[in-house]
C-alpha positions in Angstrom: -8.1 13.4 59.9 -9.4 14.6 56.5 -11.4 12.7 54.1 -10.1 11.4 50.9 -11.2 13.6 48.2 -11.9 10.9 45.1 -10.5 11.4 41.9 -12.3 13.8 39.1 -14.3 11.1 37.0 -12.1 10.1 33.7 -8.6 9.7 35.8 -8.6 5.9 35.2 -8.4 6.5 31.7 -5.7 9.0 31.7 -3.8 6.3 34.1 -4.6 3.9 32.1 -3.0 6.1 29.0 0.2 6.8 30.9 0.8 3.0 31.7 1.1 2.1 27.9 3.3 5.3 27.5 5.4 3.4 29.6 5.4 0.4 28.2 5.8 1.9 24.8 8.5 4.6 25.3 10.2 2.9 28.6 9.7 -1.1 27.9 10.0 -1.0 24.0 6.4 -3.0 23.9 4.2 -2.7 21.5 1.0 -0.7 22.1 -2.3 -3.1 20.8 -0.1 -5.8 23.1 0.4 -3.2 26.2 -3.8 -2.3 26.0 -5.1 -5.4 27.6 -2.6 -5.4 30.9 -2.8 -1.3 31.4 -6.5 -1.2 31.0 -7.3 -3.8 33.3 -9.0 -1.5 35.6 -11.5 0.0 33.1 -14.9 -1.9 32.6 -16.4 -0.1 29.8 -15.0 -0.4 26.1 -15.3 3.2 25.1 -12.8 4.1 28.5 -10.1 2.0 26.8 -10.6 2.9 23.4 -10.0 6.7 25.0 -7.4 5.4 26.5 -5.4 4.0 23.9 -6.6 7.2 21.6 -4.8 9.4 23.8 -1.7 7.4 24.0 -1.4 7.0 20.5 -1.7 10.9 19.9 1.2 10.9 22.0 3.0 9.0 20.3 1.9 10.7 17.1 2.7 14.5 18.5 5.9 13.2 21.0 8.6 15.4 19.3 6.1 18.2 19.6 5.1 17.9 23.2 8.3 17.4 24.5 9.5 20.6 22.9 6.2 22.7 24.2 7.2 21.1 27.3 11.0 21.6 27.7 10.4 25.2 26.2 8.2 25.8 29.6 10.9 24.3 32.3 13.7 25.6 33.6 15.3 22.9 34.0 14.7 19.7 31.1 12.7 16.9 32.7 14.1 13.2 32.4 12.8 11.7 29.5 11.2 9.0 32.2 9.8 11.0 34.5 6.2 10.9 35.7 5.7 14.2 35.2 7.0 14.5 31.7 4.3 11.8 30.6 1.0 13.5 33.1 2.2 16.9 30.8 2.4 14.9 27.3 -1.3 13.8 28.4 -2.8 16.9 29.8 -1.4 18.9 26.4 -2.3 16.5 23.9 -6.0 16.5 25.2 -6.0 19.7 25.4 -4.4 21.0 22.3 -5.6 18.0 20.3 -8.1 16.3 21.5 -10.5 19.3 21.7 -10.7 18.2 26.0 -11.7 21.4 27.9 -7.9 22.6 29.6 -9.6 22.5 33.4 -10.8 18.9 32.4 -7.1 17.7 30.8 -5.2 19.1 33.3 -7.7 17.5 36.5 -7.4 13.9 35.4 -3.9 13.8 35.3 -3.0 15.6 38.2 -3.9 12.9 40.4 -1.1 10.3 38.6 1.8 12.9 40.6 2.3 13.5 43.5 4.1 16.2 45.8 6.4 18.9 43.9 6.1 17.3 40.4 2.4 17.9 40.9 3.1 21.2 41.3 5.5 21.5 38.8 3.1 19.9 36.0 0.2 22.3 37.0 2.4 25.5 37.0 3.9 24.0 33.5 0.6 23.2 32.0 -0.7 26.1 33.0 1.9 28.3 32.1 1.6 27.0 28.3 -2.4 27.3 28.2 -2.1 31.1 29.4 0.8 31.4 26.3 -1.8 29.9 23.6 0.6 27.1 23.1 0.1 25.1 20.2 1.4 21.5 18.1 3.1 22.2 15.0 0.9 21.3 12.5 1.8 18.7 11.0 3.7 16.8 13.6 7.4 16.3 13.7 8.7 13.0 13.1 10.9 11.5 16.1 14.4 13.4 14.8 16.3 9.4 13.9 13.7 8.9 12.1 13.3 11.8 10.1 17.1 11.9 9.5 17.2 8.5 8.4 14.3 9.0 5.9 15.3 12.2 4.4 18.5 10.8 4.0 17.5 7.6 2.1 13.9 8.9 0.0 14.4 12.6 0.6 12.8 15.6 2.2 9.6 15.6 0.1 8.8 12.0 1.7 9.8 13.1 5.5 7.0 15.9 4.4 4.8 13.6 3.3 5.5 11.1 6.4 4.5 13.9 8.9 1.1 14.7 6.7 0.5 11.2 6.8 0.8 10.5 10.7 -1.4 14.1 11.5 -4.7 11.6 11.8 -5.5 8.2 12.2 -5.9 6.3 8.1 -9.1 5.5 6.5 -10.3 1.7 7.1 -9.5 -0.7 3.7 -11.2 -3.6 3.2 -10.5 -6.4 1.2 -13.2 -8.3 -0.6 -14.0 -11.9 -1.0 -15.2 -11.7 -4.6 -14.0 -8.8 -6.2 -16.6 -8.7 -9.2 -19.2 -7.6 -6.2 -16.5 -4.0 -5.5 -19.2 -2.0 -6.7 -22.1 -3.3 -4.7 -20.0 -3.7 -1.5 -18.9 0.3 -1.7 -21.9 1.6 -2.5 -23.8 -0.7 0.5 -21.0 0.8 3.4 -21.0 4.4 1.6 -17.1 3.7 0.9 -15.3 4.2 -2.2 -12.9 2.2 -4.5 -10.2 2.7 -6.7 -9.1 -0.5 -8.0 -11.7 -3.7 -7.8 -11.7 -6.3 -4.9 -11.0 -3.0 -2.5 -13.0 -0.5 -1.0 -12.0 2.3 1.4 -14.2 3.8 4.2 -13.6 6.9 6.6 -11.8 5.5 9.9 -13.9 3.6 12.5 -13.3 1.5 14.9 -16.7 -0.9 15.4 -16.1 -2.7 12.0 -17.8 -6.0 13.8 -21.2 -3.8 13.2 -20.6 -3.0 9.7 -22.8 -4.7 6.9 -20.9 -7.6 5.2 -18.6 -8.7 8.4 -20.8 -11.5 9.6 -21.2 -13.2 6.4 -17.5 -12.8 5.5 -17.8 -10.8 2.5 -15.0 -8.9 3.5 -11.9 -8.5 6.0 -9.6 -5.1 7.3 -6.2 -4.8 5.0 -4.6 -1.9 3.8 -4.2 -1.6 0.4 -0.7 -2.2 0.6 -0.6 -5.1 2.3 -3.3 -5.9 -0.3 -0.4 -6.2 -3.5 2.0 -8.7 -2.3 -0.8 -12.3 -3.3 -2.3 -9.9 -5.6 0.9 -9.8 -7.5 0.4 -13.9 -7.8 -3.0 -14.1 -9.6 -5.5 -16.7 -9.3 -4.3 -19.9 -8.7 -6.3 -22.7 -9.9 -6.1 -25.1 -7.6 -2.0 -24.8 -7.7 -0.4 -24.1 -4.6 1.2 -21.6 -2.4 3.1 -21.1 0.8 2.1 -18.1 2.3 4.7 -17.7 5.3 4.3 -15.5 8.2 0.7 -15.3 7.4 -1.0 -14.1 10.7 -3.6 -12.0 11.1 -4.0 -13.7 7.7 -5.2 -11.1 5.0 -2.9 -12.6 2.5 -4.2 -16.1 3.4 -7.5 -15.1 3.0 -7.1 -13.4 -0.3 -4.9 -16.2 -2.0 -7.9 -18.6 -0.8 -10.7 -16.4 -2.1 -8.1 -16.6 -5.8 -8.3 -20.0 -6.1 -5.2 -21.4 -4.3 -4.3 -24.4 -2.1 -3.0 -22.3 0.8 -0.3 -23.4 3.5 -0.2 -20.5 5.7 2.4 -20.9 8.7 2.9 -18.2 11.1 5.0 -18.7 14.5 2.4 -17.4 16.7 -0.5 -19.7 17.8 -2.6 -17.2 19.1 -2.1 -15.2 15.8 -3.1 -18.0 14.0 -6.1 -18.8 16.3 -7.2 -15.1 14.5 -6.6 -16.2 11.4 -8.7 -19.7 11.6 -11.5 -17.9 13.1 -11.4 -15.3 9.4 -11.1 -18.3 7.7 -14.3 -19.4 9.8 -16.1 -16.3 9.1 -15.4 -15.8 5.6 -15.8 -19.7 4.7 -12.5 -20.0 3.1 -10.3 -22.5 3.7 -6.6 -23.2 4.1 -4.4 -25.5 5.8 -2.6 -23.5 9.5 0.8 -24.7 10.5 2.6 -23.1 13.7 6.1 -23.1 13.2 9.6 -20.8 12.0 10.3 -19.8 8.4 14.0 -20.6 9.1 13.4 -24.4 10.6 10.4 -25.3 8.9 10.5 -28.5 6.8 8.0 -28.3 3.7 6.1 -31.7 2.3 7.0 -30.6 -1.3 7.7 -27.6 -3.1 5.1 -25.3 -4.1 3.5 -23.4 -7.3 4.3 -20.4 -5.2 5.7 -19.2 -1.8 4.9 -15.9 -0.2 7.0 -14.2 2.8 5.9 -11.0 4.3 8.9 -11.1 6.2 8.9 -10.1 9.8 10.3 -6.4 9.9 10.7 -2.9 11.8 6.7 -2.2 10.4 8.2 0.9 10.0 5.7 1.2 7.3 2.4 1.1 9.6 3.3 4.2 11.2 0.0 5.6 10.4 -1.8 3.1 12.2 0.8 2.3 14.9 2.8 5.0 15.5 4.6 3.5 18.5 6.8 2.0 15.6 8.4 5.1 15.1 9.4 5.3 18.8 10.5 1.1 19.4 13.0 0.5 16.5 16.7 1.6 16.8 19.1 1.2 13.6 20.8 -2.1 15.4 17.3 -4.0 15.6 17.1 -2.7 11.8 19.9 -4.4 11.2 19.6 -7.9 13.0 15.8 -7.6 11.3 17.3 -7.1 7.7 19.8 -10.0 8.1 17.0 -12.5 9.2 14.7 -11.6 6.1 17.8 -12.5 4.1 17.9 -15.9 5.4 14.3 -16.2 5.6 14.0 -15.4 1.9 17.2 -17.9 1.3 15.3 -20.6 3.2 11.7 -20.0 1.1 13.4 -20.5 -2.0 13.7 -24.0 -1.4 10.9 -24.6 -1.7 9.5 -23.1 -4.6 9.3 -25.5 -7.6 10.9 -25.2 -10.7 9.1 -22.3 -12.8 7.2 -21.1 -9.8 7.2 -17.4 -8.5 8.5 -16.3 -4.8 7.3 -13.1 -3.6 9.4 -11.0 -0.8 7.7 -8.2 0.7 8.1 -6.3 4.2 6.1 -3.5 5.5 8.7 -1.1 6.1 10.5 1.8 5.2 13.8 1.3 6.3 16.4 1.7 3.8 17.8 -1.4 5.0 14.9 -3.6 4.7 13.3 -4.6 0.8 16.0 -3.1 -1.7 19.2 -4.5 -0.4 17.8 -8.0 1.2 16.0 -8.4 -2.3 19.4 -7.6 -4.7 21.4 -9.7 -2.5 19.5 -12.6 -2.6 19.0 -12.1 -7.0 22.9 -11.6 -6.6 23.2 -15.0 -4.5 20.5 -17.2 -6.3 21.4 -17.1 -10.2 18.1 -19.9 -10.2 15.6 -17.2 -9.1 15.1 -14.5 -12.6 13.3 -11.2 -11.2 10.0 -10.7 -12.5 9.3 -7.0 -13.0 5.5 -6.2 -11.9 3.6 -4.3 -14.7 1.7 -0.9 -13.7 -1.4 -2.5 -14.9 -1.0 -5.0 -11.7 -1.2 -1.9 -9.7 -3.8 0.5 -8.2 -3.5 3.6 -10.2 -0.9 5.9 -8.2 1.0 3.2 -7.5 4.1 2.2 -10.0 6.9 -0.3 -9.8 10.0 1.0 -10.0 12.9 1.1 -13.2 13.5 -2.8 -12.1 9.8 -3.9 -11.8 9.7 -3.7 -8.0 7.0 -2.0 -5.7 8.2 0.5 -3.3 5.2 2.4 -2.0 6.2 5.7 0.3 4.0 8.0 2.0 2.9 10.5 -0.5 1.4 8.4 -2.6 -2.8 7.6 -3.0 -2.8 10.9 -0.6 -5.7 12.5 -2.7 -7.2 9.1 -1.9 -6.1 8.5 2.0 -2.7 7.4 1.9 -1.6 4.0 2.1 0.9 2.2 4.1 5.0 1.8 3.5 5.5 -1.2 1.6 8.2 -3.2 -0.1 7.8 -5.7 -2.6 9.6 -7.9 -5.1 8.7 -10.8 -7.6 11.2 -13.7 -8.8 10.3 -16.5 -10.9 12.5 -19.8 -10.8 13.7 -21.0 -13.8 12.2 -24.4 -15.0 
């Protein structure tokens, strides 16, 4: 009887990685939702963050691993296979993540067993004696590079890859915007257009100066525009729909408006009360759909940040990139139309509706926006000036925002966005 030789310290974490490569690549799941359920083994907060660090590398470097590995086997592994995912884990440590090769290629060893074992240490070793390397920067998944270059060209597919090479800077978004100045130089950040400021990524934002008094809340500076693009509101009010985590809540509360933010998630919302808690802004929170929902009264202003592929997050998220098939575009595309048909009731007469999805799908933001101007003579677009703007970001010819990677790059990117701006006629 032989004794049970325990596994080299650091192989719960890789196991830990390769269950939310599953349930990214195999179960379509999200990968913030999948953390909590594969990492239920791992006790200290630094093993999970390494955790999810290495699968999202995967998923940032996929097209490239697969490739290294495929180029190294006789015969291709299934897309599925255990041993495809222990060899996407072993390289990516190793030939990103600056892990020693004897170190990347231990821990993961002991998630196979039998012949695949031996098949991912002859692989992986096979490629560390030929000096593999990634391409630098990554390849994009090939239906989504196909669909971009085809709809925004190869200089953004360029761009796109650049863009998903390393995890974005943090944004922040301020209570009080006249303090941008302060607040930047106090957490050593910069900013380029006021009530922003923009730090190197980090991950304990809990411990940074300004979070405990809410002077300030995480939100890219895209996802910023859409209740900038409203002004201040004095007192009026506004229906901010789909409003969890609630960065768009809080900012139309720190401008002055009477917010209704609804959101269809209770838990999402539960986030959202507690920044409304933190900050010491204030808003009224209603669970419940877009499409069913039945308003008190019309508003000064509605808001939808339509649900959509979040295509457009890549940077952050780049399990995106890997979930969403052309069909779900579709079926995602047709609800925002009905969405945005449903919020325009309830926009009173001379009020503004702004439409605005965080993707960059063809199909999504363009289309859903000129069909529902083509279907709602009522609703008069209302072109957004450059001087709304960030500088580096421009509307286009018709007045809408349509921000693609490649733009703000000297400054650290920003994230896909759509938006567009109609006013109701009085």
């Amino acid at each position: 009887m032989t004794d049970h030789i325990p596994d080299p310290a650091g192989t719960a974490t890789r196991r830990a990685a390769m269950k939310l490569l599953d349930a990214v690549l195999r179960r379509g799941l999200p990968l913030d939702s999948a953390l909590d359920a594969a990492a239920s083994g791992l006790d200290r907060a630094d093993d999970r963050a390494f955790a999810h660090a290495i699968a999202a590398e995967v998923l940032r470097r996929l097209a490239d691993l697969d490739a290294l590995i495929d180029g190294a086997t006789a015969k291709p592994l299934p897309h599925d296979a255990k041993a495809r995912f222990a060899l996407r884990i072993a390289l990516v440590q190793a030939l990103a993540l600056e892990t020693p090769a004897h170190a990347a290629i231990s821990t993961v060893l002991p998630l196979v067993d039998g012949g695949p074992r031996k098949l991912v240490h002859g692989v992986f070793g096979a490629l560390m004696r030929g000096d593999a390397k990634l391409s630098d920067p990554p390849r994009l998944p090939a239906a989504v590079s196909k669909r971009w270059r085809q709809a925004w060209g190869r200089q953004m597919v360029d761009a796109a890859r650049v863009a998903i090479a390393a995890p974005p800077p943090l944004d922040l978004s301020l209570a009080d915007p006249s303090q941008t100045a302060l607040w930047a130089d106090r957490l050593g950040g910069i900013s380029f257009t006021p009530g922003h400021v923009r730090l190197p990524a980090r991950s304990r934002v809990a411990d940074l100066p300004g979070f405990a008094e809410g002077a300030w809340w995480v939100q890219d500076i895209s996802a910023s525009l859409p209740a900038r693009l409203l002004g201040t509101g004095s007192k009026r009010t506004v229906l901010d729909l789909c409003a969890a985590p609630g960065g768009k809540t809080l900012q139309l509360a720190a401008a002055g408006w009477q917010v209704i933010a609804l959101d269809l998630s209770e838990n999402r919302l539960a986030r959202l009360n507690e920044n409304l808690n933190r900050t010491g802004l204030s808003a009224r929170t209603l669970v419940g759909d877009a499409l069913t929902f039945a308003a008190d009264a019309p508003a000064d202003a509605v808001l939808l940040d339509a649900p959509c592929s979040a295509t457009g997050i890549f940077r952050r998220h780049p399990d995106v990139l890997h979930r969403v098939r052309d069909k779900a575009i579709a079926d995602i595309a047709a609800r925002q139309r009905a969405m945005l048909a449903r919020a325009a009731d309830w926009v009173k007469p001379g009020g503004t509706l702004v439409y605005a999805v965080c993707s960059l799908e063809p199909q999504e933001g363009e289309p859903v926006a000129d069909a529902f101007a083509a279907s709602h003579s009522a609703f008069i677009p209302d072109p957004v000036a450059p001087e709304e703007l960030p500088a580096g970001i421009l509307p286009d010819k018709a007045g809408r925002v349509r921000i693609l990677p490649g733009m703000l790059a000297d400054q650290g990117g920003a994230d896909g966005f759509f938006i567009a701006r109609f006013r109701r006629s009085a």
